[in-house]
MDAnalysis code that builds the backbone (N, CA, C; Angstrom):
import MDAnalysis as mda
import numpy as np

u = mda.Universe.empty(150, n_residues=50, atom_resindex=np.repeat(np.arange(50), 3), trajectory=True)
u.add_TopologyAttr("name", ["N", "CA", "C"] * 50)
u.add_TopologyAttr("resid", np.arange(1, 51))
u.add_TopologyAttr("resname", ["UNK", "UNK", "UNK", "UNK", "UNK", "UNK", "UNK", "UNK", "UNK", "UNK", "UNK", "UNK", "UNK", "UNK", "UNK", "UNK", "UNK", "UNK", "UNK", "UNK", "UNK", "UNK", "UNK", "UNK", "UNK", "UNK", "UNK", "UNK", "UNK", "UNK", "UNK", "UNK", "UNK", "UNK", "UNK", "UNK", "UNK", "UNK", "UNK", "UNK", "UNK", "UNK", "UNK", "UNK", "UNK", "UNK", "UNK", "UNK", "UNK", "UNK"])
u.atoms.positions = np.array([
    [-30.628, -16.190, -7.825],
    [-30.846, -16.251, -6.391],
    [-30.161, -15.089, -5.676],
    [-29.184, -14.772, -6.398],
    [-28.152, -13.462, -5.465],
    [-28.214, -12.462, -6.175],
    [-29.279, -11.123, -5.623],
    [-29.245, -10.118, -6.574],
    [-28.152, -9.460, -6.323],
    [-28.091, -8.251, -7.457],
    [-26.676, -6.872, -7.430],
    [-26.413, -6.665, -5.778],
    [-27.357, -6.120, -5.498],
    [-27.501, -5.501, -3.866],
    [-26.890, -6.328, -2.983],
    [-27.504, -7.728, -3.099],
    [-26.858, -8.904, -2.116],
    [-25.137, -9.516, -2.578],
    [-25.032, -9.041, -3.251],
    [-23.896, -9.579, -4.118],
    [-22.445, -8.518, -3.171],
    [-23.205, -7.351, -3.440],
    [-22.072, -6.060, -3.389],
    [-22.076, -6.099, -1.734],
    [-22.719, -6.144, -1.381],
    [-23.128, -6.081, 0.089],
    [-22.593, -7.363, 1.056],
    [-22.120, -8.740, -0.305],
    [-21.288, -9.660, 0.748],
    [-19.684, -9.494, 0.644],
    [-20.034, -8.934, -0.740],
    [-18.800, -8.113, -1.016],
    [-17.735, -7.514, 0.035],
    [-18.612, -6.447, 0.439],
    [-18.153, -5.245, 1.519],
    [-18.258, -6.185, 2.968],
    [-19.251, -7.167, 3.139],
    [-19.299, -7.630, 4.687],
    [-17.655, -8.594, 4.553],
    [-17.129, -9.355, 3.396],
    [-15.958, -10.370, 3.154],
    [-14.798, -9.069, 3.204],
    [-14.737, -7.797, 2.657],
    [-13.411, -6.971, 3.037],
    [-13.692, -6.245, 4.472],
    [-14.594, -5.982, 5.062],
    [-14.830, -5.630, 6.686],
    [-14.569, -7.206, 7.553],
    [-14.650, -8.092, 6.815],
    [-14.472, -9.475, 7.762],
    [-12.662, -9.132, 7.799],
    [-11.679, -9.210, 6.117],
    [-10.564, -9.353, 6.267],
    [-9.909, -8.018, 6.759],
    [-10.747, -6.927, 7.440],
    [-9.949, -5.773, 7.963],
    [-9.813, -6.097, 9.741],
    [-11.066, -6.789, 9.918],
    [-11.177, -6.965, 11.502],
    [-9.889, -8.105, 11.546],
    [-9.507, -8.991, 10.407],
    [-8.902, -10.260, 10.825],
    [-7.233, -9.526, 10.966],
    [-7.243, -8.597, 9.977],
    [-6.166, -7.869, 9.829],
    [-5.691, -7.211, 11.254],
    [-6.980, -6.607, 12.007],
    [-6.565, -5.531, 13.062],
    [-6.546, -6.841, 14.052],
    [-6.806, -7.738, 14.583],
    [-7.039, -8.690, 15.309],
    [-6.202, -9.860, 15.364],
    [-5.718, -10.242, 14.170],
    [-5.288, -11.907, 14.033],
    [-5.692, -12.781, 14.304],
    [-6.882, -12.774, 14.308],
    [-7.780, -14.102, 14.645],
    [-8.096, -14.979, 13.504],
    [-8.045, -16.077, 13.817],
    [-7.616, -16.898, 12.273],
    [-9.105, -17.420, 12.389],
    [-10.063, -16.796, 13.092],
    [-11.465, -17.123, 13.121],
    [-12.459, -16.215, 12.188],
    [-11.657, -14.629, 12.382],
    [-12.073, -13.665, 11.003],
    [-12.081, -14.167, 9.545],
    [-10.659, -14.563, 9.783],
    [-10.012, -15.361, 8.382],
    [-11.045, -16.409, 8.041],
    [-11.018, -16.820, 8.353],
    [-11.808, -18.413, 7.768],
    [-13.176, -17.945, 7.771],
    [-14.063, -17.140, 8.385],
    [-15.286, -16.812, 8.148],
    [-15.325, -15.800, 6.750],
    [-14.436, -14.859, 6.509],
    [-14.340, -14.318, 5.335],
    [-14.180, -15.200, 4.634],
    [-12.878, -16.173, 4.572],
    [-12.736, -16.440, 3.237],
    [-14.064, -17.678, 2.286],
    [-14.749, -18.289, 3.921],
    [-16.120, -19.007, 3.975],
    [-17.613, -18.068, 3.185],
    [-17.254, -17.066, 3.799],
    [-18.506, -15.830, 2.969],
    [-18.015, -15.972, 1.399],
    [-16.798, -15.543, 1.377],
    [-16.138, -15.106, -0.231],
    [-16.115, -16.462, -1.057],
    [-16.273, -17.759, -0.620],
    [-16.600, -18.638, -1.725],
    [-18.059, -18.699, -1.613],
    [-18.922, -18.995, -0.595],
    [-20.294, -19.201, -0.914],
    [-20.810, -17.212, -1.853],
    [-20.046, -16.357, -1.300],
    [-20.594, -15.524, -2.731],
    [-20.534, -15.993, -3.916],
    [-19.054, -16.086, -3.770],
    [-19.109, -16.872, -5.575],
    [-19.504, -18.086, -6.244],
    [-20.262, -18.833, -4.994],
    [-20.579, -20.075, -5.950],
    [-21.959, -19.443, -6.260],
    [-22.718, -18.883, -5.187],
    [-23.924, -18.181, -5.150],
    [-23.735, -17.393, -6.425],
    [-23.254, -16.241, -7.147],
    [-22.890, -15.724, -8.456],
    [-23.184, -16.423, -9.155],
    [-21.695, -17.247, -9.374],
    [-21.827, -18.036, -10.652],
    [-22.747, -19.435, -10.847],
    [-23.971, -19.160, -9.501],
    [-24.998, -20.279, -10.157],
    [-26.170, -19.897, -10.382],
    [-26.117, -18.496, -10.382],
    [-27.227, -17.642, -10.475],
    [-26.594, -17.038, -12.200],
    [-26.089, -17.066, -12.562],
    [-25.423, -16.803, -13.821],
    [-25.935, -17.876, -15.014],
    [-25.229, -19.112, -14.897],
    [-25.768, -20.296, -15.450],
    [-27.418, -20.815, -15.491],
    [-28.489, -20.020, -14.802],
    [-29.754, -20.461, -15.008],
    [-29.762, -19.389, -16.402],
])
C-alpha cells in the first residue's frame, strides 16, 4: 500500500513536522509528527507482511 516515494516523502514531511515543533514549541507539531511517524510505520510494516 505505501510505495518507496510515499514512504521517503512521510519520512521528510515527520523531520520538517519535528523541526517546526523544534523552532516553535508547540506540543501540537509534536504529536502530529510523532502521529505521521507511527501510521508510516505501521503503513511499512503491513505492506511488508503481504
Amino acid at each position: 500500500m505505501l510505495g518507496t516515494l510515499g514512504f521517503f516523502a512521510a519520512l521528510l514531511a515527520v523531520v520538517m513536522g519535528f523541526g517546526r515543533w523544534h523552532e516553535t514549541g508547540s506540543p501540537y507539531w509534536l504529536g502530529g509528527s510523532i502521529a505521521l511517524l507511527v501510521i508510516t510505520l505501521l503503513g511499512a510494516l503491513t505492506s511488508k507482511r503481504k
